[in-house]
Residue frames relative to the residue before (quaternion, step in Angstrom):
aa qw qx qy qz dx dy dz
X 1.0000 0.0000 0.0000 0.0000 0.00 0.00 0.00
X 0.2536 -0.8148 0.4576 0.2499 3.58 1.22 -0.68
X 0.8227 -0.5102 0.2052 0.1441 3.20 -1.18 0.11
X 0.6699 0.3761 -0.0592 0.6374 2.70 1.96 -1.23
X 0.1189 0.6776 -0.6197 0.3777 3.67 0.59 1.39
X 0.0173 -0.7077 0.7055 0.0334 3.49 -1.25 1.19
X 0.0738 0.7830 -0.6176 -0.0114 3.40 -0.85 1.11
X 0.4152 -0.7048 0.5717 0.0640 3.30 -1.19 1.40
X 0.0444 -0.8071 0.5845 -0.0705 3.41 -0.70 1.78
X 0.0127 0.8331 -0.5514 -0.0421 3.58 -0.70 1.58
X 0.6913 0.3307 -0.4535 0.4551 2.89 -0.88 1.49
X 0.0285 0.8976 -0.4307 0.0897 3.43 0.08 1.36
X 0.0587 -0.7316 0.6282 -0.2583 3.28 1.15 1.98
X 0.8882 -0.0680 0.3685 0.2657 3.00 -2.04 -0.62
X 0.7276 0.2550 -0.1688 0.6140 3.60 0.31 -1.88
X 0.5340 0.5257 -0.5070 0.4259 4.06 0.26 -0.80
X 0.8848 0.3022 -0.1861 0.3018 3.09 -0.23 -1.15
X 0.5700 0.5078 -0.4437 0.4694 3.51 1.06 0.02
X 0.4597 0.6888 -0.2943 0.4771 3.48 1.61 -1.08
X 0.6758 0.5450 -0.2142 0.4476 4.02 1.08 -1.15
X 0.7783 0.2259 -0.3063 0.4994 3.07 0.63 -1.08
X 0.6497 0.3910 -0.5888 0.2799 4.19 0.47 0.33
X 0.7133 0.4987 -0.3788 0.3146 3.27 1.10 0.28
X 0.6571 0.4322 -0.4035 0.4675 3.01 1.60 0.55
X 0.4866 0.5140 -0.5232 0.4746 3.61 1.39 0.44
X 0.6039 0.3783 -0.4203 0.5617 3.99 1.26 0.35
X 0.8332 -0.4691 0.1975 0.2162 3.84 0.26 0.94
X 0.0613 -0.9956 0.0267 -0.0661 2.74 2.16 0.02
X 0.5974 0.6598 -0.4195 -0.1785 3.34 -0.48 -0.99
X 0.0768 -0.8780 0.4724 -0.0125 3.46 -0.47 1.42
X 0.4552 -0.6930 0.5387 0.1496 3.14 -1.21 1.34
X 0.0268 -0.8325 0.5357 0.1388 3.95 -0.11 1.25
X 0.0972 -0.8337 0.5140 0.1768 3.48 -0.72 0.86
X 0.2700 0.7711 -0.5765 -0.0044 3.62 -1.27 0.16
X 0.8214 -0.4258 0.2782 0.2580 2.90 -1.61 0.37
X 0.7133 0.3735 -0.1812 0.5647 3.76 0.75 -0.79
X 0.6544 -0.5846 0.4760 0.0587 2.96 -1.16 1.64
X 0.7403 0.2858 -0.2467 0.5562 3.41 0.48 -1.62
X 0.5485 0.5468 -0.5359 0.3361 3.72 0.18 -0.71
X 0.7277 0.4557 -0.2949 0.4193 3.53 0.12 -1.64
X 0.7248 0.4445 -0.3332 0.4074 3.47 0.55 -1.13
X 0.5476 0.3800 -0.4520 0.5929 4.43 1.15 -0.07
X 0.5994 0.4663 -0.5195 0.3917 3.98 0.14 -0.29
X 0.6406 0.5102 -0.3361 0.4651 3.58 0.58 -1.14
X 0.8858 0.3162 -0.1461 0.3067 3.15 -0.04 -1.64
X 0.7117 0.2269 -0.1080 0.6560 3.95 1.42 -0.63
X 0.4296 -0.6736 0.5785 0.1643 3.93 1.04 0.25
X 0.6278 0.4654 -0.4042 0.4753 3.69 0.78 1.10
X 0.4443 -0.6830 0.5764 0.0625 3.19 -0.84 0.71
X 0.1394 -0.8051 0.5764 -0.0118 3.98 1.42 0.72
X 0.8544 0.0894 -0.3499 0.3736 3.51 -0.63 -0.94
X 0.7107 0.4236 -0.3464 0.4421 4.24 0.12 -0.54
X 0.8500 0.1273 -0.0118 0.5110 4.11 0.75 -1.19
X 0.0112 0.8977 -0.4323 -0.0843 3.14 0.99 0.64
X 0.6444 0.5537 -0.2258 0.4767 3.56 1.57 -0.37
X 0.6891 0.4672 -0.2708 0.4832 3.79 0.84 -0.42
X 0.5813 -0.6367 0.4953 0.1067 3.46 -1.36 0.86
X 0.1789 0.8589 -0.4689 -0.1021 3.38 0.39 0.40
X 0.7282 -0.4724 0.2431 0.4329 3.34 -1.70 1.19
X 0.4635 -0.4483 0.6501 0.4018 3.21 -1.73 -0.42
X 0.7497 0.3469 -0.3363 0.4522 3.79 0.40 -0.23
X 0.3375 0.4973 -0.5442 0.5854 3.43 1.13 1.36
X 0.0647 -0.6807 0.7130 -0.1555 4.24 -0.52 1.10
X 0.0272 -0.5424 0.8390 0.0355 3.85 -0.93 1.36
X 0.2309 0.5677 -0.7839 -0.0993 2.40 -2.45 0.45
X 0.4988 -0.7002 0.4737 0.1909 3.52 -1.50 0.56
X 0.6311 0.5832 -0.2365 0.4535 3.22 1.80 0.87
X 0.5391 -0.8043 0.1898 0.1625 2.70 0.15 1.62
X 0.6078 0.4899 -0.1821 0.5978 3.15 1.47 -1.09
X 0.8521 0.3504 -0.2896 0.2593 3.07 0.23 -0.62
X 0.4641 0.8028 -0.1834 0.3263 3.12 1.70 0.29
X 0.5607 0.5986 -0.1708 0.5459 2.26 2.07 -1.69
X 0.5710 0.7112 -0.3848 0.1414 3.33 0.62 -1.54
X 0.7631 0.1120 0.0746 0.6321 3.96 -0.92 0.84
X 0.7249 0.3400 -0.5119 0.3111 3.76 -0.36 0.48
X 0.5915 -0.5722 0.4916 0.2848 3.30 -1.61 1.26
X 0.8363 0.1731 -0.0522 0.5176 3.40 0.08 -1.13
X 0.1653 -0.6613 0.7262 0.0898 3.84 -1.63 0.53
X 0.1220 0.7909 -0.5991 0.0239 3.41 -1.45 1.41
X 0.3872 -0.8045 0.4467 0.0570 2.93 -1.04 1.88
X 0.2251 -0.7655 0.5987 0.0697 3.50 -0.49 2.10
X 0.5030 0.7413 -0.4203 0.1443 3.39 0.82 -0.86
X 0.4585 -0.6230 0.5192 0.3634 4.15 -0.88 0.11
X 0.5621 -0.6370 0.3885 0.3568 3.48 -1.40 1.02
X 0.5567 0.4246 -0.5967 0.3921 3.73 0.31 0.22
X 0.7260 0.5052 -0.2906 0.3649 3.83 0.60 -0.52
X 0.5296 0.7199 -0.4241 0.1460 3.14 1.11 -0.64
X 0.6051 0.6109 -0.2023 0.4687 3.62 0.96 -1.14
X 0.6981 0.3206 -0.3207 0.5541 3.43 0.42 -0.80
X 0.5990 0.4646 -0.3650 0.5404 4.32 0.51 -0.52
X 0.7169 0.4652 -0.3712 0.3632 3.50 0.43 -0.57
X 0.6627 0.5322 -0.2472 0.4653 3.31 1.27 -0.84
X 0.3416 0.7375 -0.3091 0.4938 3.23 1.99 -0.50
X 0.8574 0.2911 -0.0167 0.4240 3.33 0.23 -1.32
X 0.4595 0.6752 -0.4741 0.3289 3.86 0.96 -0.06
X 0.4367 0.7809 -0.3034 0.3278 3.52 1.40 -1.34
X 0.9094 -0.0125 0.0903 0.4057 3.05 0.64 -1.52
X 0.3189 0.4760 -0.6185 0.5378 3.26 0.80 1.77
X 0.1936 0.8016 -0.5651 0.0246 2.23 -1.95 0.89
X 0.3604 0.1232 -0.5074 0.7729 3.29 1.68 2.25
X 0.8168 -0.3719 0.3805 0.2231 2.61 -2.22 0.48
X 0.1952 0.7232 -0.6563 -0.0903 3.69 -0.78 0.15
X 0.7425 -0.4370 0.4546 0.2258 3.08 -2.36 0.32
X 0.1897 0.8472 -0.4842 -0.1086 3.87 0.28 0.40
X 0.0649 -0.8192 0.5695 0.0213 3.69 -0.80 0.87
X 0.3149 -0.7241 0.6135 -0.0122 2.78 -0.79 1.82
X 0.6056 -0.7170 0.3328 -0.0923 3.03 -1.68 1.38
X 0.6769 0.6985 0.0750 0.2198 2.10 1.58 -2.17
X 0.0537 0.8067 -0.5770 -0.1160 4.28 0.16 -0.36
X 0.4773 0.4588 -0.6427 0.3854 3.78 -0.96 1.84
X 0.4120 -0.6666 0.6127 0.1024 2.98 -2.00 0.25
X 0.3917 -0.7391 0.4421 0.3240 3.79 -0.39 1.08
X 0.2388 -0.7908 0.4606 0.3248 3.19 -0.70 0.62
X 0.5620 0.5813 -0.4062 0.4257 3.64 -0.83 0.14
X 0.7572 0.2896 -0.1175 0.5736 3.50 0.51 -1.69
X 0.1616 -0.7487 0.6313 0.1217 3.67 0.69 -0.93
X 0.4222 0.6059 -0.5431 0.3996 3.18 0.41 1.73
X 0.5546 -0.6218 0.4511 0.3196 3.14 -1.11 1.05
X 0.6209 -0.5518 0.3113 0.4617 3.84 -1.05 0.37
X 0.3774 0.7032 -0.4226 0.4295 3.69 1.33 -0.65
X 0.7911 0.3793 -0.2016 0.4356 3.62 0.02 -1.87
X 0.5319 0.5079 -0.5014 0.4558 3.55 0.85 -0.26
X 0.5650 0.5627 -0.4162 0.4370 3.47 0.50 -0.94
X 0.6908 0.5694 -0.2326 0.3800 3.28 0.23 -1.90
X 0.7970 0.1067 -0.2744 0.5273 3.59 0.37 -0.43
X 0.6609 0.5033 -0.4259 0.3584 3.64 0.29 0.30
X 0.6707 0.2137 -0.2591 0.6613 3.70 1.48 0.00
X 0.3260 -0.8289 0.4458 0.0890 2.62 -1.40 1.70
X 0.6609 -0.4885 0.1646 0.5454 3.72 -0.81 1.69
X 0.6316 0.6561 -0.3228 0.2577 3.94 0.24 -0.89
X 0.7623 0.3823 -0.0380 0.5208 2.77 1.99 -1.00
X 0.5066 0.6540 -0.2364 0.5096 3.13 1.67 -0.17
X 0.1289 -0.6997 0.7006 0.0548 3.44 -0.46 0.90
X 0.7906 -0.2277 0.2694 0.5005 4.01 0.08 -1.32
X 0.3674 -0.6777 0.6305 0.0904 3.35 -0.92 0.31
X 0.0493 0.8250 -0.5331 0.1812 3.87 -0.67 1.34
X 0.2997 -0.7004 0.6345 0.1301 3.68 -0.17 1.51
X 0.0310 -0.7062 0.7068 -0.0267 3.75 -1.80 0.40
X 0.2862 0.7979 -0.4753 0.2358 3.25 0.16 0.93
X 0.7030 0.5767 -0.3995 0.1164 3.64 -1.77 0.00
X 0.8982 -0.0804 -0.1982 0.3840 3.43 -0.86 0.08
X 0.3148 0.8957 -0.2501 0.1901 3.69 1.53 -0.47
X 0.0131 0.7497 -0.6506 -0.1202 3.89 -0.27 1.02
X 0.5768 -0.5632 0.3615 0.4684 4.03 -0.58 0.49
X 0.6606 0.6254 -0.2832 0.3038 3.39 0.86 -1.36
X 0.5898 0.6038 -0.1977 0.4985 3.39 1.40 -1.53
X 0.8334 0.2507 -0.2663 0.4144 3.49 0.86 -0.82
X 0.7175 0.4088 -0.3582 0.4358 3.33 0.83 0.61
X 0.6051 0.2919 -0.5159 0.5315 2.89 1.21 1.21
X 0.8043 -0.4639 0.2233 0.2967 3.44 0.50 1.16
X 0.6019 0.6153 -0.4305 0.2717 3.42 1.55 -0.12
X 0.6430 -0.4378 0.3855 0.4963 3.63 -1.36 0.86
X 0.1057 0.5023 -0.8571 0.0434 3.42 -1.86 0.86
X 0.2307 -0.5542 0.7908 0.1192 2.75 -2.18 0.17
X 0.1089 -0.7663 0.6308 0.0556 3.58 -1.21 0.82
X 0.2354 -0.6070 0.6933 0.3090 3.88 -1.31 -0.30
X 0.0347 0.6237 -0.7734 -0.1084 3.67 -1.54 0.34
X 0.3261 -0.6920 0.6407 -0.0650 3.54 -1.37 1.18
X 0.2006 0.7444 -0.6354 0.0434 3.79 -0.99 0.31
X 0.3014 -0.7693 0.3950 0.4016 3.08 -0.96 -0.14
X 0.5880 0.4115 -0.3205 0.6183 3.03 1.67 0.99
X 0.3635 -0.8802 0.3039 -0.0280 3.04 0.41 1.92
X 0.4793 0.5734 -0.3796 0.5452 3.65 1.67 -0.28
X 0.5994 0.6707 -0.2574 0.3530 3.32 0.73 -1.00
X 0.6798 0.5741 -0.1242 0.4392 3.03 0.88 -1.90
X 0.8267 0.1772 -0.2675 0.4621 3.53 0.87 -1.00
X 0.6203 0.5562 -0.4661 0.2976 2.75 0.53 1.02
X 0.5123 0.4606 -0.4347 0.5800 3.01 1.37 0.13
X 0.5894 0.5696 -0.3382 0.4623 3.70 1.09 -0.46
X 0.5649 0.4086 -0.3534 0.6237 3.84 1.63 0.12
X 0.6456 0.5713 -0.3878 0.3262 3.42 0.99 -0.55
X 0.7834 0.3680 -0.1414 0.4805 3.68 1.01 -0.98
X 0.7384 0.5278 -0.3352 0.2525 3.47 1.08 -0.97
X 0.2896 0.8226 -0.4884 0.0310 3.62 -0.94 0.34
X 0.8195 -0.3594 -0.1001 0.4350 3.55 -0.54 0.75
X 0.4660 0.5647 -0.2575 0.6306 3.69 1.72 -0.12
X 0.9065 0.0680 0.0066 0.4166 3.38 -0.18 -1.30
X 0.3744 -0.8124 0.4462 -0.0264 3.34 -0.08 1.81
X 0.1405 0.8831 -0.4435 0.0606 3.72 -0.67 0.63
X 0.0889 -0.7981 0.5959 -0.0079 3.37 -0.12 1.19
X 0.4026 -0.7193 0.5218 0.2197 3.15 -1.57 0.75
X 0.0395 -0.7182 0.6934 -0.0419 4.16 -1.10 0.78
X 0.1115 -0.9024 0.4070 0.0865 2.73 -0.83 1.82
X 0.1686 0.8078 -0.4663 0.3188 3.20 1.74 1.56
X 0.1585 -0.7091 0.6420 0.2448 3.72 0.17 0.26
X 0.7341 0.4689 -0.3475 0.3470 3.27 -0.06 -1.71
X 0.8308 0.3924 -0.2789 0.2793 3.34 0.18 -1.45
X 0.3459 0.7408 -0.3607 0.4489 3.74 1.99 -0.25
X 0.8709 0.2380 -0.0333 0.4288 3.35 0.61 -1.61
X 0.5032 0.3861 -0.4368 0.6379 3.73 1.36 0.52
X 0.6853 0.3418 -0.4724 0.4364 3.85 0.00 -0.23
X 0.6947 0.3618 -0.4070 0.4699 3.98 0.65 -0.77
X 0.6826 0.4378 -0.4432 0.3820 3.89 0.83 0.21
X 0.6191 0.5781 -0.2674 0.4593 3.38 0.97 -0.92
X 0.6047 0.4186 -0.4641 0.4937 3.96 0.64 -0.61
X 0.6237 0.5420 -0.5280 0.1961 3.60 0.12 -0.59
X 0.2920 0.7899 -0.3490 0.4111 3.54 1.98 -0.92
X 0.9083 0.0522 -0.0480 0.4122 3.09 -0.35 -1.63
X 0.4660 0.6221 -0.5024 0.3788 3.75 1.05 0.51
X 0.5511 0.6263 -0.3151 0.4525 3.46 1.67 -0.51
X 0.8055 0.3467 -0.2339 0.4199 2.96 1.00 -1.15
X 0.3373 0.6281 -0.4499 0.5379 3.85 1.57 -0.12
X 0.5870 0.5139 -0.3750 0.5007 3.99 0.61 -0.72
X 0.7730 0.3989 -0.2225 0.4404 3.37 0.26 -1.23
X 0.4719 0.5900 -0.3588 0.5481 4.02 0.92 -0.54
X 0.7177 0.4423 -0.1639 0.5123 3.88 0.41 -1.65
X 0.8048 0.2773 -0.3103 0.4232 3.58 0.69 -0.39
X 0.4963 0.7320 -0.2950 0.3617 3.15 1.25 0.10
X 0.3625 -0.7570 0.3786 0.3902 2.57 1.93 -1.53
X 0.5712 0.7062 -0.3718 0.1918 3.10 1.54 -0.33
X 0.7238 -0.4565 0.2619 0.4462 4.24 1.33 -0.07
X 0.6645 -0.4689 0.4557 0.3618 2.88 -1.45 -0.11
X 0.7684 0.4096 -0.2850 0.4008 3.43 1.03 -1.33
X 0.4644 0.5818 -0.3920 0.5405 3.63 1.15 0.19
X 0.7177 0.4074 -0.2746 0.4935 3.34 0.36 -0.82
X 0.6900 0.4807 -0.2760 0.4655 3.78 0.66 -0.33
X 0.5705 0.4320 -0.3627 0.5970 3.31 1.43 -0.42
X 0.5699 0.6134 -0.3305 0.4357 3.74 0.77 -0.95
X 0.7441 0.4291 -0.1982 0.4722 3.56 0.77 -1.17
X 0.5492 0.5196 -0.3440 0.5568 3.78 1.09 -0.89
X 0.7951 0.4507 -0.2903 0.2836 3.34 0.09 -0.70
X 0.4698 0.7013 -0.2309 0.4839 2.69 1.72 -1.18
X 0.7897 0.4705 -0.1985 0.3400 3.41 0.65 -0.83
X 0.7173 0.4335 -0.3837 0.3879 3.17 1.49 -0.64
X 0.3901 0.6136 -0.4704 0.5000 3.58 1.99 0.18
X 0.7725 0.2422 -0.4154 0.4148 3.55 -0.58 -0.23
X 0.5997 0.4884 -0.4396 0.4567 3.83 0.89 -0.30
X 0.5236 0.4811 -0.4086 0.5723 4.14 1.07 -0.49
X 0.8368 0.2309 -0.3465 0.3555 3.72 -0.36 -0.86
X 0.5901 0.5842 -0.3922 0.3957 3.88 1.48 -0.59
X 0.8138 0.3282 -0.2467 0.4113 3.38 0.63 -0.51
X 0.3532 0.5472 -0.5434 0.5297 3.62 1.77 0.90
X 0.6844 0.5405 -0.3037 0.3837 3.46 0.90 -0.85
X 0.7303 -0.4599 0.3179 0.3926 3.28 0.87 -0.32
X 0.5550 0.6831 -0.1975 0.4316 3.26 1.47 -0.26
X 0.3719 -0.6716 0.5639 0.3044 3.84 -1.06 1.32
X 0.7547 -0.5550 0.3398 0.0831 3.11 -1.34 1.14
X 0.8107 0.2136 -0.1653 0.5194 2.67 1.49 -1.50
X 0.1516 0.8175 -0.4493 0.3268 3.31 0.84 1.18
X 0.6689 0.4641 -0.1423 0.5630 3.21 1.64 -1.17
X 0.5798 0.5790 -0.3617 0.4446 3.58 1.15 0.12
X 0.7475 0.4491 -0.1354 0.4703 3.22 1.52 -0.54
X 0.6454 -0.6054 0.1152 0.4513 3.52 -0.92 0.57
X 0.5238 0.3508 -0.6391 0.4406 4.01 0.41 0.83
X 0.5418 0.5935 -0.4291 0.4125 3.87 0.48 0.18
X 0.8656 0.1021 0.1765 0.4573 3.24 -0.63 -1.73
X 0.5246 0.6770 -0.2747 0.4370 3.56 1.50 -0.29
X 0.6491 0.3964 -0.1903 0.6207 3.02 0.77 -1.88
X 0.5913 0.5955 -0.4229 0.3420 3.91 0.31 -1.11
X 0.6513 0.6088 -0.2804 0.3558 3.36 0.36 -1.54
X 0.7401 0.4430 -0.0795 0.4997 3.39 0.70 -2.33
X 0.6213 0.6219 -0.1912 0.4367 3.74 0.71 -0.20
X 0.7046 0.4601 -0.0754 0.5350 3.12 0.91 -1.55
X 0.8113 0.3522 -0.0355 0.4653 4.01 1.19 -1.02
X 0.5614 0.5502 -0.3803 0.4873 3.39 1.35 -0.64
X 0.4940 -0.5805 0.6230 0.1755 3.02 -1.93 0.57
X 0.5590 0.6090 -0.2674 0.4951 3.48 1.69 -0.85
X 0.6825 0.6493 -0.2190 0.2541 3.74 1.19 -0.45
X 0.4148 -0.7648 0.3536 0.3434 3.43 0.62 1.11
X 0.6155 0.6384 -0.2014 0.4161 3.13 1.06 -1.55
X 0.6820 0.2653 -0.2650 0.6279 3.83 0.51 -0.74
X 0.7074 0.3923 -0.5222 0.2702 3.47 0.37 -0.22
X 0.6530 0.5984 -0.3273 0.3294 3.21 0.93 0.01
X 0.5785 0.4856 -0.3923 0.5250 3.18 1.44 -1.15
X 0.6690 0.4931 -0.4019 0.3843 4.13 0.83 -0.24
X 0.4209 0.4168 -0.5285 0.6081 3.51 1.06 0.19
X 0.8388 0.3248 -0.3651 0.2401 3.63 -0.36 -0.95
X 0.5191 0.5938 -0.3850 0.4793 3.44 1.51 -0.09
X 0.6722 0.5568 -0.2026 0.4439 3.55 0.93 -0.94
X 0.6329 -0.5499 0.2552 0.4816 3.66 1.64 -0.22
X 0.5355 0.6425 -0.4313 0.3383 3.43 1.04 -0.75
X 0.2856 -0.7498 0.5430 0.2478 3.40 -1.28 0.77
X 0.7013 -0.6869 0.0547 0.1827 2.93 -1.08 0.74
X 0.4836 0.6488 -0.3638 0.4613 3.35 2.04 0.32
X 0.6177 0.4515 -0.3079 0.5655 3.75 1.49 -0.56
X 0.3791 0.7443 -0.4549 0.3087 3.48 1.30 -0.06
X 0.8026 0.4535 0.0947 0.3759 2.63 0.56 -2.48
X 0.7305 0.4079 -0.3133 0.4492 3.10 1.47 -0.49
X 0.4443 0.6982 -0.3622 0.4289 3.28 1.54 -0.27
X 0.5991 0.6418 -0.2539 0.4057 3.61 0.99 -1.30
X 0.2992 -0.6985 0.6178 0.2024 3.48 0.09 -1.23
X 0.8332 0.3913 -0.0514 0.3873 3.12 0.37 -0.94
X 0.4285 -0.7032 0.4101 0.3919 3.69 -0.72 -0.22
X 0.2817 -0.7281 0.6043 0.1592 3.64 -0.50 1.34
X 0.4308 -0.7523 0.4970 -0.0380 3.29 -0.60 0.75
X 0.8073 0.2206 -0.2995 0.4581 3.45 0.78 -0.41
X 0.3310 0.6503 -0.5577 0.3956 3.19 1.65 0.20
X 0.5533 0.5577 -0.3902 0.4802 3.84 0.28 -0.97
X 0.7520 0.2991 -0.2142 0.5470 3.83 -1.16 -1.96
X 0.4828 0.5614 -0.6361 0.2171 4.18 0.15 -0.07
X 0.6943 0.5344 -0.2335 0.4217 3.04 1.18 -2.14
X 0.5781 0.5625 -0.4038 0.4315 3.80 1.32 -0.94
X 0.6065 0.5110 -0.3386 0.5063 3.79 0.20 -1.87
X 0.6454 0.2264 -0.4581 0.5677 4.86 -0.38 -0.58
X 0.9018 0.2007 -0.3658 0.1127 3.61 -0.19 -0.40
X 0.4222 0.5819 -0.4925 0.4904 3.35 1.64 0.89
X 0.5825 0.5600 -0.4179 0.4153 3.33 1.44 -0.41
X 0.6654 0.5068 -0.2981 0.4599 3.59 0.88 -0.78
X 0.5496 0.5430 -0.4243 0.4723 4.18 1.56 -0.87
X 0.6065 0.6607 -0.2753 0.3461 3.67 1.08 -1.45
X 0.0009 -0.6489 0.6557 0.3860 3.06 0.72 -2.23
X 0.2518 0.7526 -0.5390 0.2822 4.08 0.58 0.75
X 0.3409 -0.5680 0.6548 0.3639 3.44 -1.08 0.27
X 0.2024 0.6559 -0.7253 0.0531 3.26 -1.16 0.28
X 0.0607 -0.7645 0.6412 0.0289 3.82 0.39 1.47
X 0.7005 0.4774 -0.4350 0.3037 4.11 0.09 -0.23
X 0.5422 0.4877 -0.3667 0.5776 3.39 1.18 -1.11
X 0.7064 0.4494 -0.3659 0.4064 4.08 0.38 -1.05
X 0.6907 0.5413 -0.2540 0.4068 3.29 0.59 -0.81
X 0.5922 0.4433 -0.2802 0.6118 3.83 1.33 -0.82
X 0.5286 0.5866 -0.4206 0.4467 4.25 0.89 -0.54
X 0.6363 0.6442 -0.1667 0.3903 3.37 1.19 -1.55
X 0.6779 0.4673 -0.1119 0.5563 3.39 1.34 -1.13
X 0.8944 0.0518 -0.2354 0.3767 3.39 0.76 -0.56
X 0.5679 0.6383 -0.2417 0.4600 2.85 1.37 0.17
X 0.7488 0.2179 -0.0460 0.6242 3.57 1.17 -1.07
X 0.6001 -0.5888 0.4611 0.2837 3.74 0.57 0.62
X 0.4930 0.6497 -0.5461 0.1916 3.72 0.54 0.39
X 0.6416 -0.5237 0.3914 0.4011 3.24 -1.50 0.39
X 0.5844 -0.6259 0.4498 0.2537 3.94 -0.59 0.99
X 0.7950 0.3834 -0.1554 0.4436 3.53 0.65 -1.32
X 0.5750 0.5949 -0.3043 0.4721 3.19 1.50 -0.53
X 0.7887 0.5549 -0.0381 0.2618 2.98 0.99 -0.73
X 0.4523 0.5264 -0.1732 0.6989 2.67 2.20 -0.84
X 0.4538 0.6335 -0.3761 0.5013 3.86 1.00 -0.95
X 0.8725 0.3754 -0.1690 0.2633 2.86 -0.13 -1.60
X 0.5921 0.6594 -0.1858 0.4244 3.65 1.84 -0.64
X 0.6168 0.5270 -0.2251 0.5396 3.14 2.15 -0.79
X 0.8673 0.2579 -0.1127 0.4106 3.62 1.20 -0.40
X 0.2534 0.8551 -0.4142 0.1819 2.91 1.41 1.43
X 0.7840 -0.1901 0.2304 0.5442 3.58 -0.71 -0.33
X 0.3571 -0.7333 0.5374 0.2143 3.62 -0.96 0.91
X 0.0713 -0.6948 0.7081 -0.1036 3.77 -0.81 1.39
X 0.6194 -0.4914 0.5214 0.3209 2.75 -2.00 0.60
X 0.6031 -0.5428 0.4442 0.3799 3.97 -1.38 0.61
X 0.7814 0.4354 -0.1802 0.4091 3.47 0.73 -1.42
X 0.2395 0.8412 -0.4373 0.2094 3.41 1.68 -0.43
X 0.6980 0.5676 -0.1219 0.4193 3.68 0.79 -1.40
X 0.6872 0.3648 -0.1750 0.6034 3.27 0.73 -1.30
X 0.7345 0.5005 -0.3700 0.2702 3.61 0.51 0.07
X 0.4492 0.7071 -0.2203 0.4997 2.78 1.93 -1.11
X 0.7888 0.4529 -0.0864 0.4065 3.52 0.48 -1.49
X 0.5185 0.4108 -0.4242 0.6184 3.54 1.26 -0.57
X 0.7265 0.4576 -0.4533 0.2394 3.51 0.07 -0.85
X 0.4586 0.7605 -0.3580 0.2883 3.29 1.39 -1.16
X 0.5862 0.7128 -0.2195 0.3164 3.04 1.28 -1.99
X 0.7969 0.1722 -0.0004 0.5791 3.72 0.55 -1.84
X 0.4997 0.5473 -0.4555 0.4932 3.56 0.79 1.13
X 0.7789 0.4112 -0.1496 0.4492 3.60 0.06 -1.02
């Protein structure tokens, strides 16, 4: 790929910007874009990122600006930091001023609700084919903080144009930040949206108080729900065994670094959910793909009692503990019950 790669990052949160500085400790140069003036103007001028990393150094071959155009300008590759409610309106942001195809690789991990498209298809219909070189998914186990201080991750990128992929999979990887290539799109981009689900609700368990061994049962299960509705969608199974599956799940579900649990622990702890969100700062994500995950369950016809059961909580005013109660003492089923169902799916359909 050489050295003299310019990639334009838009959205210069937390994950963007850690995302900057492993691609500028590989030779980089990356145009960070975002919305706040002051931010862009402390990256330039002090090479810090104050409101998301207030602790990391960031390269000189990290350039913010809040111009769109000029962001774009001369760069091989475009990555979208940006959250899935925004994505559409930023994308349309940016059509203006392309003009050849490029490679765009989206970060991001949710499901629109309403349309129930993966973050890909959003892409897909907001860039027109003329402009579209390839689409490239980047996802798994990854807390921003961890990667910008150099700790080992491993990620998965996914396309459905696999040249692409490894090349964006030369673009980022180096002795820190590991990348392997999975040419499951679907299951890549339902397992990094769906864990946030049950990382919310792992929050809400932890504030409850209810343990570890709850929370492990919470997570196991958790998994065989996004492996039932991912592999109605179209997704290999064993996708969810791997690190956009059970990886991302794991790191999500336990980290202190995880918006997502921090929130479902405010909401376990009593807070309601508008002082939640405002408390956060940030965009929680599975609060969104919650309302998405009940109504792909309902397109599917899937059980998916956690994702339904967390809708219930924020969505319909139930009682959290009651609910979480009520998830521990459902109907007795066989363990493997799941994993059969789905293999069978496999040599049936």
């Amino acid at each position: 790929m050489g050295n003299q790669t310019k990639v334009a990052m838009i959205g210069a949160g937390s994950w963007g910007t850690a995302l900057a500085l492993v691609l500028a400790d590989n030779g980089h140069t990356v145009h960070l874009w975002g919305k706040n003036e002051q931010d862009i103007e402390e990256i330039n001028k002090n090479h810090i990122n104050k409101r998301y990393l207030p602790e990391i150094k960031l390269s000189e071959n990290i350039i913010g600006f809040t111009s769109m155009q000029e962001a774009l300008q001369d760069v091989q590759f475009i990555v979208m930091s940006v959250p899935t409610k925004a994505m559409r309106e930023v994308m349309q942001q940016m059509i203006p001023y392309l003009d050849e195809p490029k490679t765009f690789i989206h970060v991001s991990k949710g499901i629109e609700p309403g349309t129930l498209l993966r973050i890909s298809e959003i892409m897909e219909e907001e860039i027109p084919e003329q402009l579209l070189k390839s689409i490239v998914v980047l996802s798994g186990p990854s807390h921003a903080e961890e990667v910008s201080l150099r700790h080992l991750t491993t990620v998965t990128v996914s396309s459905k144009n696999m040249e692409e992929a490894e090349k964006v999979q030369d673009l980022f990887i180096n002795s820190k930040f590991r990348v392997y290539t999975n040419p499951d799109i679907v299951g890549v981009e339902i397992g990094g949206a769906l864990k946030n689900i049950i990382a919310v609700c792992a929050g809400i368990t932890d504030g409850l108080g209810f343990g570890d061994n709850a929370k492990a049962a919470l997570i196991t299960r958790g998994l065989a729900e996004m492996a039932r509705l991912g592999t109605k969608m179209g997704a290999n199974p064993l996708t969810f065994s791997g690190l956009t599956g059970i990886g991302d799940l794991i790191v999500t579900c336990t980290s202190v670094h995880s918006r997502n649990w921090r929130a479902g622990n405010l909401l376990g702890k009593g807070c309601p959910l508008e002082e939640v969100l405002e408390n956060m700062g940030m965009v929680v994500e599975g609060i969104r793909t919650t309302k998405a995950g009940h109504q792909l369950s309902v397109k599917y016809g899937i059980e998916m009692p956690i994702t339904n059961a967390l809708y219930d909580v924020l969505f319909n005013g139930k009682n959290a503990r009651d609910v979480v109660e009520g998830l521990m003492t459902r109907d007795k089923t066989h363990e493997m019950e799941d994993l059969v169902n789905i293999l069978a799916s496999q040599y049936t359909e």
